[in-house]
C-alpha positions in Angstrom: -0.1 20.9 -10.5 -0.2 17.4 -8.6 -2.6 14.8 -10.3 -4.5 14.6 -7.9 -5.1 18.5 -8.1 -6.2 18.3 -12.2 -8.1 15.2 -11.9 -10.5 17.0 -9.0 -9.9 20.3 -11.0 -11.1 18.2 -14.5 -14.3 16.7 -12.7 -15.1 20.4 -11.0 -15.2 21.7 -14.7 -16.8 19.2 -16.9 -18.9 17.1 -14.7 -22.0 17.5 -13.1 -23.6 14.6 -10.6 -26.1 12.5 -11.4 -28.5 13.4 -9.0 -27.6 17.3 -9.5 -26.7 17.5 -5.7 -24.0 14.9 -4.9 -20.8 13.5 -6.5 -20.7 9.8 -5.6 -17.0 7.9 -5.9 -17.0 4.6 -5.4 -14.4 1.3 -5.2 -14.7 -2.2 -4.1 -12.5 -5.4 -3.3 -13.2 -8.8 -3.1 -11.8 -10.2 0.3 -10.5 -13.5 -0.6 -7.7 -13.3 1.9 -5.5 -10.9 3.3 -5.5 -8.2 1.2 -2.4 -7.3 -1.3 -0.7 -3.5 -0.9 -1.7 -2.9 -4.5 -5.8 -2.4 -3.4 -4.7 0.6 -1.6 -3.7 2.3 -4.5 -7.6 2.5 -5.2 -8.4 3.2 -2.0 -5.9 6.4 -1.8 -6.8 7.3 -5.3 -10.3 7.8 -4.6 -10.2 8.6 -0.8 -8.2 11.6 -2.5 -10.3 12.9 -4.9 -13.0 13.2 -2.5 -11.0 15.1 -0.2 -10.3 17.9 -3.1 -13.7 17.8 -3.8 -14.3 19.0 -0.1 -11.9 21.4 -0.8 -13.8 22.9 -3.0 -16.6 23.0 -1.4 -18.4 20.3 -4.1 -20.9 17.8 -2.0 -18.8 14.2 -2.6 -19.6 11.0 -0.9 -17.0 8.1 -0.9 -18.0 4.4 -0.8 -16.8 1.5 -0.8 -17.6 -1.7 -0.8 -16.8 -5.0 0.8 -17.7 -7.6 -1.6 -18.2 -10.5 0.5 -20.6 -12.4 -2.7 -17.8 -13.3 -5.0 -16.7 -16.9 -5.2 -14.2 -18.2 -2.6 -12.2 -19.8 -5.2 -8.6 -20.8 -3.6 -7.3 -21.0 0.1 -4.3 -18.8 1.0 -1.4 -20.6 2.0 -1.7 -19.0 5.4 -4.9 -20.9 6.2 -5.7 -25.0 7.3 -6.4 -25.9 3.3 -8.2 -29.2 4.9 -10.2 -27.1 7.5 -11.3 -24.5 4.6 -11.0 -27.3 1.6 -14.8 -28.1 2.2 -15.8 -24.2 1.8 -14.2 -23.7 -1.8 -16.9 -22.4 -4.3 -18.9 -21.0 -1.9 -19.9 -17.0 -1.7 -17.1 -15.8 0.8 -20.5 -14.6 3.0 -20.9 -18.2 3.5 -17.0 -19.8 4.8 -16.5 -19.3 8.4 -14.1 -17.1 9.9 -10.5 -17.8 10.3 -10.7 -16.5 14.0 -13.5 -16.4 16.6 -15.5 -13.1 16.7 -16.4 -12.2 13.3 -19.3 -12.7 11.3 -17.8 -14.8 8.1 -14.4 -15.2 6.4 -15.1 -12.1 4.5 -16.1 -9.7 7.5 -12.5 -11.5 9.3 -10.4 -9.8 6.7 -12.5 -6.8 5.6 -12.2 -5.8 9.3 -7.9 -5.6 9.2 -8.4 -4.1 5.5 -10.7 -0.9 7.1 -7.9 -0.6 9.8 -5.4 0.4 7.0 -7.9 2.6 5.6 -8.1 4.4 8.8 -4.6 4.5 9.2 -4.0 6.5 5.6 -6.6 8.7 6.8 -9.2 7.4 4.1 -12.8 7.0 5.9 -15.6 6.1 3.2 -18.8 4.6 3.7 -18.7 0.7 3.6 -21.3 -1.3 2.6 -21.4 -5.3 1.3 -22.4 -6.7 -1.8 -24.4 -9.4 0.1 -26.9 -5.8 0.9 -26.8 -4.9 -2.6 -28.4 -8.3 -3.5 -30.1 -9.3 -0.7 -31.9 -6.1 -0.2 -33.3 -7.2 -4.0 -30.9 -3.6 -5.5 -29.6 -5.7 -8.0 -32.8 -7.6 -8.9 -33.4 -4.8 -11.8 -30.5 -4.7 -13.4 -30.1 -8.6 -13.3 -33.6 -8.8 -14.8 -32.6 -6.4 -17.6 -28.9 -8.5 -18.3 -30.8 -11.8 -18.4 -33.5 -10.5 -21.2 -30.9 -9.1 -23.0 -28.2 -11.9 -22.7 -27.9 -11.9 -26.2 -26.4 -8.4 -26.5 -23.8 -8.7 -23.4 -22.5 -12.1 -25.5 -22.4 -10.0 -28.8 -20.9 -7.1 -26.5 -18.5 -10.1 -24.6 -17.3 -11.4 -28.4 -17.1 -7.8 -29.9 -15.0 -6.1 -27.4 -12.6 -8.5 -25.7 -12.8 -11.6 -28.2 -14.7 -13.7 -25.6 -17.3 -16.3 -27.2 -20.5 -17.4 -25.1 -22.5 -20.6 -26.6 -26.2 -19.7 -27.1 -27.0 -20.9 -23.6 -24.8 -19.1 -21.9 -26.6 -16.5 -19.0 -24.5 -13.8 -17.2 -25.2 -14.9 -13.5 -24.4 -17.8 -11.0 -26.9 -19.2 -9.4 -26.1 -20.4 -5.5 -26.8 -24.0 -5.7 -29.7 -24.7 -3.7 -28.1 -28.4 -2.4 -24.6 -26.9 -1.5 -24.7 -23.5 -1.0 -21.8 -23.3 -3.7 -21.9 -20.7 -6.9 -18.5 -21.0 -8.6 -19.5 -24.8 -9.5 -23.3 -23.7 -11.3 -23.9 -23.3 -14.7 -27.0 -21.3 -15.6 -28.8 -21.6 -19.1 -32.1 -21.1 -19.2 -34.3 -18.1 -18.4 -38.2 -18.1 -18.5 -38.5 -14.2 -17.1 -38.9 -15.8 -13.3 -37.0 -18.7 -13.1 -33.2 -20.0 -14.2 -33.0 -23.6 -15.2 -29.4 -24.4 -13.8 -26.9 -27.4 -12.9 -24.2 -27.5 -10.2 -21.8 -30.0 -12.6 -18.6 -27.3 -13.0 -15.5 -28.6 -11.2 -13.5 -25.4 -11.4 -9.8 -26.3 -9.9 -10.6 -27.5 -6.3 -14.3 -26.9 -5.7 -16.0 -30.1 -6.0 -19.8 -29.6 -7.7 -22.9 -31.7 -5.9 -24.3 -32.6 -9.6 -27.5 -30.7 -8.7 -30.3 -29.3 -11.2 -33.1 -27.1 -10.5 -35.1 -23.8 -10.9 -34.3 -20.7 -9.3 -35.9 -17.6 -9.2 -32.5 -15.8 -9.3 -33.8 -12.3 -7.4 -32.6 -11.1 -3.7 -29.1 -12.8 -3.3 -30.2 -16.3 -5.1 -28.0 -15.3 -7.9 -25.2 -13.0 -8.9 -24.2 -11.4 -12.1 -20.9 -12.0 -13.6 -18.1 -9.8 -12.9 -18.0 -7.7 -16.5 -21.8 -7.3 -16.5 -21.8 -6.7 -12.5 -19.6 -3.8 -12.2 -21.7 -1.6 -15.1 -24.9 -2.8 -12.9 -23.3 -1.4 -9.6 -22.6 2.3 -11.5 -26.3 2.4 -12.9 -28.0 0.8 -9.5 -26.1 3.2 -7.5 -25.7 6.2 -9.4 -21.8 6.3 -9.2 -19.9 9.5 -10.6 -16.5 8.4 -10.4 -14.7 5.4 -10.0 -11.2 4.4 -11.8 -9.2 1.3 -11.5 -6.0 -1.0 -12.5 -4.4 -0.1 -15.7 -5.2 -3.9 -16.4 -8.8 -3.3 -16.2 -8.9 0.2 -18.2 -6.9 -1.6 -21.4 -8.7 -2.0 -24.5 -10.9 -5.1 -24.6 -10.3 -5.0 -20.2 -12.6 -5.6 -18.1 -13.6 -1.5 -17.8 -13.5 -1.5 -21.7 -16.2 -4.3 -21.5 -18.7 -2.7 -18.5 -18.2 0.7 -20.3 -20.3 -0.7 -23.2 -22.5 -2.5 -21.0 -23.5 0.3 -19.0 -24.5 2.0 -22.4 -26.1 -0.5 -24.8 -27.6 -2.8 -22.0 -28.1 -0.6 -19.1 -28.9 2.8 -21.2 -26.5 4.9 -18.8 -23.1 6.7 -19.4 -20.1 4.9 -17.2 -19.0 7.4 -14.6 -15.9 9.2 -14.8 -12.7 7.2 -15.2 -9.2 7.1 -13.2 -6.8 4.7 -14.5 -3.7 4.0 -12.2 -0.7 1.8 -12.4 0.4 -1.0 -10.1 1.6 -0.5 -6.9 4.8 -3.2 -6.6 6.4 -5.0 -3.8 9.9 -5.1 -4.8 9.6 -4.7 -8.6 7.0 -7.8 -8.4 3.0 -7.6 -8.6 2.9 -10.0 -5.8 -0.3 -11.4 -3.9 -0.5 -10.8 -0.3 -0.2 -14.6 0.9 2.9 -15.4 -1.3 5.0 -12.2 -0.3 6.6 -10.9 3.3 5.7 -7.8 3.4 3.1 -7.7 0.3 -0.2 -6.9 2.4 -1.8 -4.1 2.7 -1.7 -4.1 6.7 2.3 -5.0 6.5 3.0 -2.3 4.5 0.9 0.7 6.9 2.7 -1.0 9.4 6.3 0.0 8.0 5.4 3.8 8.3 3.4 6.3 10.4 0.6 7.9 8.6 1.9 11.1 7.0 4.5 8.2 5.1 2.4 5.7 4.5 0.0 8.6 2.4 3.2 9.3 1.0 3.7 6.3 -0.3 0.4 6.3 -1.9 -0.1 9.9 -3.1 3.8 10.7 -4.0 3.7 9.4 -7.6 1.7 10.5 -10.3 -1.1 7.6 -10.9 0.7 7.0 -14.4 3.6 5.9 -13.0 4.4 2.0 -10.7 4.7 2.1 -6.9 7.9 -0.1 -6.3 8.4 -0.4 -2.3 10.9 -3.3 -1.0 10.6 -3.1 2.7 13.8 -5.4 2.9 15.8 -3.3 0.1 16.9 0.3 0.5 13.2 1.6 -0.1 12.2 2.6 3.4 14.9 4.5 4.2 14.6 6.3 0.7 11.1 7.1 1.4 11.9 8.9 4.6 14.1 11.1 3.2 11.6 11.8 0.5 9.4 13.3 3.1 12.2 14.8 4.8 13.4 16.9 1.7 9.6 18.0 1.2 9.4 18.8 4.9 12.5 21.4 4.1 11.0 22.9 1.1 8.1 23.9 3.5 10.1 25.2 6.5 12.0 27.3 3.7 9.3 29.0 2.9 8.6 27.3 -0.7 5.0 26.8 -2.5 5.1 24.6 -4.8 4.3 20.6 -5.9 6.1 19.4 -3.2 4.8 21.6 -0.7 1.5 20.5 -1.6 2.6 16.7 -1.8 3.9 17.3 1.7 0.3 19.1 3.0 -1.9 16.2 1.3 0.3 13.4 3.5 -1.1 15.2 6.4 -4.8 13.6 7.4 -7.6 15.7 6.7 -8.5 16.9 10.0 -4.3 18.0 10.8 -4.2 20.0 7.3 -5.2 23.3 8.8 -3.1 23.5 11.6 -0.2 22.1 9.3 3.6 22.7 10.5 7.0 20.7 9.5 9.1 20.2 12.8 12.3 19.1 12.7 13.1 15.4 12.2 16.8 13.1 12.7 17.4 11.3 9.0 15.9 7.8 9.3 19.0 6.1 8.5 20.3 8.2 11.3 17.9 7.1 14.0 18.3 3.6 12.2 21.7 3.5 13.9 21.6 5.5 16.9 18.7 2.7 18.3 21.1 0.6 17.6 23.9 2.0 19.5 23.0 1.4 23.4 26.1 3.9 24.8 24.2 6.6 22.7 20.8 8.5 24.0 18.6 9.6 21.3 17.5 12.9 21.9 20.9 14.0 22.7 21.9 13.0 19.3 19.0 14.8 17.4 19.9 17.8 19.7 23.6 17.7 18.6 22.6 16.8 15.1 20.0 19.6 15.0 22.4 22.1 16.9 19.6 23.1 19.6 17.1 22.0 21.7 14.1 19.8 20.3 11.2 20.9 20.6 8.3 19.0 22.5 6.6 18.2 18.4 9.7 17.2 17.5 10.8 15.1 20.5 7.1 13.2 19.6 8.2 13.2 16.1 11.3 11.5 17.3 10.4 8.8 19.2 7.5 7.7 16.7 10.6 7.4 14.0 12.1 5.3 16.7 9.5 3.0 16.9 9.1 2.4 13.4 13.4 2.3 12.8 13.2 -0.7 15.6 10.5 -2.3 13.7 11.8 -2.3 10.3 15.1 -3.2 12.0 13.5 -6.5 13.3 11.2 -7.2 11.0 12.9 -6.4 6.9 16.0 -4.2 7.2 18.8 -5.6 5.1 22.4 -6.8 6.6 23.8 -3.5 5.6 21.8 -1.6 8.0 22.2 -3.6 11.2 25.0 -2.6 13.1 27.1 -3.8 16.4 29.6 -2.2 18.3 32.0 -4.6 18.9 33.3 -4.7 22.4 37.0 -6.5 21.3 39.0 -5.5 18.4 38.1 -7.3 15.1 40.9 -9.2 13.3 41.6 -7.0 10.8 45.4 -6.1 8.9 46.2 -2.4 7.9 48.2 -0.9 5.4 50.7 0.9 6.1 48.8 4.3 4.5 45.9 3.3 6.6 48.1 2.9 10.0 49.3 6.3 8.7 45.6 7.6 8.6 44.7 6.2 11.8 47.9 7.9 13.7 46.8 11.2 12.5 43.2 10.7 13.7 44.4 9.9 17.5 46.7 12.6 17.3 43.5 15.1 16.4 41.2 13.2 18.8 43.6 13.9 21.6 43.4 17.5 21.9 40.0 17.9 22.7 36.5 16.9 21.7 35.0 17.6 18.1 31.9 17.3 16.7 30.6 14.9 13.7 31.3 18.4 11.5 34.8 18.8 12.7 35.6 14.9 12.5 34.0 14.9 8.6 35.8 18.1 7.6 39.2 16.1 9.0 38.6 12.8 7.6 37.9 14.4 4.5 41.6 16.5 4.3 43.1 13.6 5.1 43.0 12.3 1.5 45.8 14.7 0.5 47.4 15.5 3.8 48.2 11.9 4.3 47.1 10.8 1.5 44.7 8.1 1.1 41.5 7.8 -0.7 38.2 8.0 1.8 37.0 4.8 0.9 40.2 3.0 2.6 40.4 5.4 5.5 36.2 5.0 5.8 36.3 1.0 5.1 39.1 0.8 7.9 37.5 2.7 10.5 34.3 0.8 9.6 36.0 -2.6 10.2 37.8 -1.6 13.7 34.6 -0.5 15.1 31.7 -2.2 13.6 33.3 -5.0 12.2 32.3 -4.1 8.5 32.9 -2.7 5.6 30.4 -0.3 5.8 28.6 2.2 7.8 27.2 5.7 8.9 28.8 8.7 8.1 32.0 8.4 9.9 32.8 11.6 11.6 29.5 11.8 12.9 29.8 7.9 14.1 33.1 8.9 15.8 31.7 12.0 17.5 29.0 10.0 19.0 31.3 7.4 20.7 33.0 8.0 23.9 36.7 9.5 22.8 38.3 7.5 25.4 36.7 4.5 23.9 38.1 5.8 20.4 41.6 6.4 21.3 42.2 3.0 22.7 40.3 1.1 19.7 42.9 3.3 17.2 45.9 2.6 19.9 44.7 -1.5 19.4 44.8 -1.6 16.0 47.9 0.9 16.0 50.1 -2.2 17.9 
């Protein structure tokens, strides 16, 4: 059974929701910036459950939400740092947008984040935290956090070693002078008003030296992170939510809101699904430091069906490692290919399940597994401009495609040309070369590549025939494949390297052949 299938299966039999009717699942993200890969790991995780919910026929609502009142606390390296310099400290809500047409920085990038939700298939309901506050939501749950302040210090110290002076009040206040809350320092609370000071210079944000009372209700104040998150589950009645295995260790940030939510809030934290990182070339990489890292890069590297794939393959237990410049596309690819066989075979198992979940939602009834050319195949042939790509898949397939497949086709085309432009390694770019590469031949290679003409002159042969001969060729001539391969490699393509070779050769004119091996014969 997939995880995804006993987590959903877990909830169905020990859980009930809160309000008795519906289960609500809910994630967030701060959007400080373009967003990393790694958030989308959330996003699937939960987008998933609720979908097996469905299944089930159990009432589920997914939402998420946009947290545009956190801090903007650094400037990506992609942005003007002296245009944005002036903005640091400020809720996100508050810094312009980095482009014309959107609300506020955080609405700029929340709106390319959605877009890769939509592309995995994953639609829940957004909302902002700016709403949650500003719509006065919060104002219980901060009222009940600031009388007991005492107890989330005692909690703070107790379960993650974290020491708070007397003073010390789980909120920022939004300076009233400068509009900045990572810079305020709150410590006094009369039951109406905070008594606070804008005099924190955290890294870059530069405080105004302010003091003042606040009434800290309907957006004027937010809670801290720790003491936020268990006030989000109780205000909003949330069922299920997991998160990063760095939040869920002991004395993390879960372990902290966990006993919040019961000794401040009086309320059980909702069910719990830890997950592991989701790595951009074996490196937990943020999205402005790392080609390739964000979350829209990476659902631009694969059509939907992969990109789920990506997300859903692996159990939540174990690291997503995907290096779009490294081998890890291709290897993907054929990951879906191999479970696309085990379903046109007839199989019912994991991985014909895995392979039905990849599919959206709305395509999961009507689900089939055409045909599809190996990526690393097409990876070449779009690279090969005497070759035609559907008569290559046809050959390659031994009959005609059909019309899903031709589709099917032509999107793996469009992504192979991408990846080829944009990541692909050295070793997968390849050029003909129109004049024979300087290149000197052993004599039991010149041997090898006399036998070859000889064969190629009696008639054409297809990649299966030229395989099965290059392969007897290591005891009828003999030489070991990898110097008859590297040879033919290096005449050709200039390289050391390539595609399988008597599938290359059978896709290249044979007049064209016979002269190149009658070159490098002389």
């Amino acid at each position: 059974m997939l995880w995804a299938d006993k987590i959903a299966s877990d909830i169905r039999s020990t859980r009930k929701p809160r309000d008795g009717k519906t289960f609500l699942i809910r994630d967030e993200k701060t959007l400080s910036g373009r967003v990393h890969v790694g958030s989308m790991r959330g996003v699937a995780v939960h987008g998933l459950i609720s979908e097996l919910l469905s299944e089930y026929d159990i009432p589920n609502e997914y939402r998420y939400e946009l947290n545009d009142f956190d801090p903007f606390d650094s400037i990506p390296g992609y942005l003007d740092t002296e245009k944005f310099r002036e903005y640091l400290g400020k809720p996100l809500y508050m810094v312009p947008s980095p482009e014309a047409g959107f609300k506020n920085y955080a609405e700029y990038f929340g709106d390319e984040f959605v877009s890769v939700h939509k592309k995995a298939g994953f639609t829940p309901n957004y909302y902002r935290a700016t709403e949650m506050y500003q719509s006065g939501k919060m104002d219980a749950c901060m009222k009940t956090a600031l009388e007991r302040a005492s107890d989330v210090r005692r909690i703070l110290k107790e379960v993650s070693g974290s020491e708070k002076d007397v003073s010390w009040l789980p909120v920022s206040v939004v300076c009233e002078n400068c509009g900045k809350i990572m810079t305020t320092r709150a410590y006094d609370y009369d039951g109406e008003t905070i008594g606070y000071s804008c005099d924190r210079n955290p890294d870059e944000a530069k405080s105004c030296g302010h003091s003042g009372r606040v009434a800290p209700w309907k957006g004027a104040a937010k809670l801290f992170w720790k003491v936020e998150w268990a006030a989000k589950w109780v205000v909003q009645g949330v069922d299920i939510e997991g998160g990063g295995k760095d939040h869920s260790t002991k004395g993390g940030s879960r372990d902290v809101a966990n006993h919040i939510c019961r000794e401040v809030f009086d309320t059980e934290p909702p069910y719990d699904i830890p997950y592991e990182f989701f790595l951009v070339g074996g490196k937990k990489m943020s999205s402005s430091k790392g080609r390739g890292s964000s979350a829209k890069d990476m659902g631009d590297l694969f059509p939907s069906e992969l990109f789920r794939l990506v997300l859903i393959g692996k159990d939540i237990r174990e690291q997503i490692d995907v290096d779009p410049q490294g081998e890890s596309v291709p290897r993907l690819y054929d990951w879906y290919d191999e479970l696309a066989e085990e379903v046109r075979a007839g199989a019912a198992d994991d991985r014909t399940r895995l392979y039905a979940l990849c599919a959206l939602p709305k395509e999961r009834a009507a689900l089939s597994a055409p045909w599809e050319m190996r990526f690393r195949e097409v990876a070449f042939i779009v690279q090969m401009a005497h070759l035609l790509l559907a008569e290559e898949a046809a050959r390659v397939k031994g009959s005609a495609l059909t019309s899903d497949e031709k589709q099917k086709l032509d999107e793996r085309a469009r992504y192979a040309k991408f990846w080829l432009s944009a990541y692909a390694p050295e070793e997968f770019k390849y050029e003909l070369q129109d004049v024979l590469p300087a290149v000197e031949l052993t004599d039991t290679q010149k041997n090898a590549l006399a036998v070859l003409a000889e064969f190629l002159k009696s008639r054409e042969h297809t990649g299966e025939e030229l395989h099965a001969k290059l392969h007897e060729m290591k005891t009828s001539v003999p030489i070991a494949p990898k110097e008859l391969f590297q040879v033919i490699y290096r005449i050709f393509l200039n390289r050391d390297s390539g595609p399988k070779a008597g599938w290359f050769l059978a896709g290249l004119p044979r007049d064209f052949v016979l002269t190149r091996l009658e070159e490098a014969l002389q």
